[in-house]
C-alpha positions in Angstrom: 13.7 -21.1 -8.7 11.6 -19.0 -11.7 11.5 -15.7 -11.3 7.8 -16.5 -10.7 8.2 -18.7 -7.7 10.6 -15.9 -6.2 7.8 -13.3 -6.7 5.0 -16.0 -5.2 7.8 -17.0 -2.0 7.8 -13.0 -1.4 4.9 -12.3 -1.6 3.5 -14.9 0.9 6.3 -14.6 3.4 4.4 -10.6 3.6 1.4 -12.0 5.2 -0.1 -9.1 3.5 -4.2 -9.2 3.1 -3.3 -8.4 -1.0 -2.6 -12.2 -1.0 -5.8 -13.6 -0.4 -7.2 -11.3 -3.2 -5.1 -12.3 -6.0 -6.1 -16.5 -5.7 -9.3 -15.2 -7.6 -7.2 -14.1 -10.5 -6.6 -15.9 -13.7 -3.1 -17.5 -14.1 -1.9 -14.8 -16.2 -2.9 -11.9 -13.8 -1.9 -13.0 -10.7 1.8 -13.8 -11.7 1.7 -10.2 -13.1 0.0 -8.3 -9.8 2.4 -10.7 -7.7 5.6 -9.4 -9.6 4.8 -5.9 -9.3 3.8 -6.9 -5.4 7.2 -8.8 -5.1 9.0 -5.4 -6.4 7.3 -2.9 -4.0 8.3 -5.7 -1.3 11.9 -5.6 -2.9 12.1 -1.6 -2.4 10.4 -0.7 0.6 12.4 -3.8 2.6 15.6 -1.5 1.7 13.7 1.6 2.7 12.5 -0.5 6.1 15.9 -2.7 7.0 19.1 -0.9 5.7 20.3 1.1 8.7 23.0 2.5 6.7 21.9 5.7 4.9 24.4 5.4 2.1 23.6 1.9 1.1 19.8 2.3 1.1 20.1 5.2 -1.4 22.7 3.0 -3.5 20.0 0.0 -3.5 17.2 2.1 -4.8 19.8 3.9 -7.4 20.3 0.3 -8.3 16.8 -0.2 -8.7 16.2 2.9 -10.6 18.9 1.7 -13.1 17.1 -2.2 -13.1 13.9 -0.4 -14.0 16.0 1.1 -17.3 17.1 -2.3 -17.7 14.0 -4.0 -17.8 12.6 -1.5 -20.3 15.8 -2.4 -22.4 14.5 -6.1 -22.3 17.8 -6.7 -19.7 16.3 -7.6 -16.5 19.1 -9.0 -14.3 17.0 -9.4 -10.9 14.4 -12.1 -10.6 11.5 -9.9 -10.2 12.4 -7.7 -13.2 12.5 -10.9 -15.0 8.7 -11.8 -13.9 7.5 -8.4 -14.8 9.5 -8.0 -18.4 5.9 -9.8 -19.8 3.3 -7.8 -18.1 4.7 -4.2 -18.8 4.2 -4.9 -22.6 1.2 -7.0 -22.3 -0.5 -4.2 -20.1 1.2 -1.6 -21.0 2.7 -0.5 -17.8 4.5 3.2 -17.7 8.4 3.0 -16.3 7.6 6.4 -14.8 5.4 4.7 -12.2 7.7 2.0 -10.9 10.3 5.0 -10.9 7.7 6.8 -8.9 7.3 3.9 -6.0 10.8 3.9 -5.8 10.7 8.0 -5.2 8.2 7.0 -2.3 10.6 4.4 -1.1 13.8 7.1 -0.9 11.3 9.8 1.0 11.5 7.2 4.1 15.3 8.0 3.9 14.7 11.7 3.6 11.8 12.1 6.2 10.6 10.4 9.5 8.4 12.8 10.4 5.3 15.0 7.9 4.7 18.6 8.5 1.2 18.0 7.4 -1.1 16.5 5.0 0.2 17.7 1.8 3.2 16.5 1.9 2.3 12.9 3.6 -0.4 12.7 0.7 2.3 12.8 -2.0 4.4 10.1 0.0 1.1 8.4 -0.3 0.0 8.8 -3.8 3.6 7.6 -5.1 3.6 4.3 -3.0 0.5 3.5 -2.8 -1.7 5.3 -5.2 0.8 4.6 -8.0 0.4 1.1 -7.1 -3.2 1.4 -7.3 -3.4 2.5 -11.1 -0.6 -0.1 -12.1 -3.3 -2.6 -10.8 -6.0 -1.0 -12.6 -4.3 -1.6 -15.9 -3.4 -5.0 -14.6 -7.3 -5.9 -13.7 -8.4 -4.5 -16.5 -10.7 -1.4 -17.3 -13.0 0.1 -20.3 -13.8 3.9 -18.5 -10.7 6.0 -17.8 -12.4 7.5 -14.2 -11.5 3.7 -12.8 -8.1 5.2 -12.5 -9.4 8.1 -10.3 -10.8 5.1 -8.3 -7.8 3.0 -8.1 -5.6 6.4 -6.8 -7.7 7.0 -3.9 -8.2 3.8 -3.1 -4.5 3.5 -2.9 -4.9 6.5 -0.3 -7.3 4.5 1.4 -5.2 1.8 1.2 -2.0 3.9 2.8 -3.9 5.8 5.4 -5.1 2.7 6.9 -1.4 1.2 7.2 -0.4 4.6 8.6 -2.8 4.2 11.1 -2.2 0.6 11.7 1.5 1.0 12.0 1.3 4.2 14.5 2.9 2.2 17.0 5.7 0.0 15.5 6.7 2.9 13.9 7.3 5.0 16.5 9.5 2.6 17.8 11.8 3.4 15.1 11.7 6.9 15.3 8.8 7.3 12.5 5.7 9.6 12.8 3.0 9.6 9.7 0.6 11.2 11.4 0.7 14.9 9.9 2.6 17.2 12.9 0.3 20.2 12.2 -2.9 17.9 12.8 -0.7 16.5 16.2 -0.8 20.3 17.4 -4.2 20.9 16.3 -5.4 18.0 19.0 -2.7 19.1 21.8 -1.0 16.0 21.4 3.2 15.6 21.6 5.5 13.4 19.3 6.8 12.0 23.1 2.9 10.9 23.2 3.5 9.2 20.2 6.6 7.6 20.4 6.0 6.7 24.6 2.5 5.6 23.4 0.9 7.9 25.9 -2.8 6.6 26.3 -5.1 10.1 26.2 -8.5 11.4 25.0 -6.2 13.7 22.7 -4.6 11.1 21.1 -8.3 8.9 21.0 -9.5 12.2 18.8 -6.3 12.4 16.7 -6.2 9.1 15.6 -10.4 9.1 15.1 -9.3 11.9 12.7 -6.9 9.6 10.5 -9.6 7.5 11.0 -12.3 9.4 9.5 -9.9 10.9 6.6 -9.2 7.3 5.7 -13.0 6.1 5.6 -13.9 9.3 3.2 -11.4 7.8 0.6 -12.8 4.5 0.5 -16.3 6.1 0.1 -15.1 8.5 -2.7 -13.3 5.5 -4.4 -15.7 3.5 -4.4 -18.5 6.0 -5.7 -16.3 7.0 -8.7 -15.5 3.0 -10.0 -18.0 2.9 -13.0 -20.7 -0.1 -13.2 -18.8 -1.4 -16.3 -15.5 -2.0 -14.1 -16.7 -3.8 -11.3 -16.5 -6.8 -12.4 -12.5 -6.4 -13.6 -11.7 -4.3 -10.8 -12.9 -7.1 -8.3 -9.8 -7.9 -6.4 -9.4 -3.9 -5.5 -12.9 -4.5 -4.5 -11.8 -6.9 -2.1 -8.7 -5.7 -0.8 -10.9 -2.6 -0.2 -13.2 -5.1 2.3 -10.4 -6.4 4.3 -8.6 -3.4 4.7 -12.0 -1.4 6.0 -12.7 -4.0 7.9 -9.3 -3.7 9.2 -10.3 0.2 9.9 -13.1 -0.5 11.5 -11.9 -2.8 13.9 -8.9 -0.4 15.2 -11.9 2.0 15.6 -14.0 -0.3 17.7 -10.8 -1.3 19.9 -10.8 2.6 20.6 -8.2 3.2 18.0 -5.7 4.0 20.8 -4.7 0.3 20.5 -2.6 0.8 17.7 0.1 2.3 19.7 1.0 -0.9 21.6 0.0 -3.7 19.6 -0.8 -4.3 15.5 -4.4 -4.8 14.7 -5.0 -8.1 12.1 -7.3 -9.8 10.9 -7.4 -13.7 11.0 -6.6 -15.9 7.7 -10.1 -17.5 7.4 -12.0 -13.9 7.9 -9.5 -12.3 5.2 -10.5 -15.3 3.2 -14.4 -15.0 3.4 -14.4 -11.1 3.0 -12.7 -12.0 -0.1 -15.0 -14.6 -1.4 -17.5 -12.6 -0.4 -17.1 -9.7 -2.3 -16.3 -12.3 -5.7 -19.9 -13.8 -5.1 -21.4 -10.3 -5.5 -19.2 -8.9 -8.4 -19.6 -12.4 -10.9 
């Protein structure tokens, strides 16, 4: 197996909506956005499925030293190997993939946020980091597309927050800032028991609204001249606000017992549809 086809096998066994997005990429950009998918996949699986607090931290210490490597033109795992063309061909900083992986090791520190502050910088570094290594990746001419691309990766994060409220809570895990959980009378035993209130309906119409103005101010600041590169973020954007604004009409409170998704074939045609209007 290339370390291409290890970064394509990963990324489809996500069943993330990014897939769909990056078909409409040329040859050479999608095996680049895939490899840097592929390694925030490789990280935030150890953040997500090593019990063992030790070990996790030694796997992204071991990741922070690959990152080195792969800067040294010595990748030794696959998807190092994939991206060792793309982070000279589009000049991609190390400080951000050693940022994602600071995102990554904050899941081992924290399962709970005093407030927004300090979920928004779990936030910006992985997903909002993300979002500018795209940028570069799609391509730009005016530097405010980078403003875009970080808060659309806010968007992007808020909406798996509030997607994810339920699953998890069953492991112990709380996003939603606690400050904003007192400010609407609501408990973390609401939370994690998934306690069905008009409290909780208002908190999570908050996150709600919070995640919507990002998309909005994101996509106000993307510049005429980068729509066209900046296409696929364009899409993702579609699915994933779609995504929002189904939770919202289930009565958001849904979240907390099952995960809200949107079918293959929809994700598909939100896609195409915002290619058609960006040729």
């Amino acid at each position: 197996m290339t370390p291409q086809q290890y970064c394509q096998e990963k990324t489809q066994q996500s069943g993330s909506s990014f897939y769909y997005s990056f078909m409409f990429l040329s040859k050479q950009k999608r095996e680049a956005i895939t490899a840097l998918y592929a390694f925030c996949r490789e990280v935030d699986d150890i953040a997500d499925e090593c019990t063992e607090l030790h070990i996790a931290q030694t796997k992204l210490n071991w990741w922070r030293d690959e990152i080195e490597n792969l800067y040294q033109h010595k990748p030794q795992h696959p998807v190092s190997k994939a991206l060792l063309g793309p982070i000279t061909h589009y000049n991609l900083a190390a400080e951000h993939f050693i940022e994602i992986i600071d995102g990554m090791a904050m899941d081992l520190q924290f399962n709970r946020y005093a407030d927004f502050k300090q979920l928004q910088l779990y936030c910006y570094r992985v997903a909002s980091v993300v979002g500018l290594l795209s940028a570069q990746i799609f391509g730009f001419s005016d530097r405010k597309t980078l403003k875009y691309a970080h808060d659309l990766g806010m968007a992007f994060q808020l909406t798996n927050i509030i997607r994810d409220v339920g699953e998890d809570a069953r492991r112990n895990r709380i996003y939603l800032p606690l400050d904003e959980l007192a400010k609407f009378n609501v408990s973390e035993d609401d939370i994690l028991h998934s306690h069905e209130s008009n409290a909780v309906k208002q908190l999570l119409d908050y996150q709600i609204e919070r995640a919507q103005s990002y998309y909005d101010k994101a996509l106000n600041e993307l510049p005429q001249q980068d729509q066209k590169s900046q296409r696929v973020g364009l899409m993702m954007a579609a699915i994933y606000r779609t995504l929002l604004t189904e939770i919202k009409a289930d009565g958001a409170q849904k979240v907390l017992n099952t995960r809200t998704s949107l079918g293959t074939l929809r994700k598909v045609y939100l896609a195409f549809r915002v290619w058609l209007h960006n040729l």
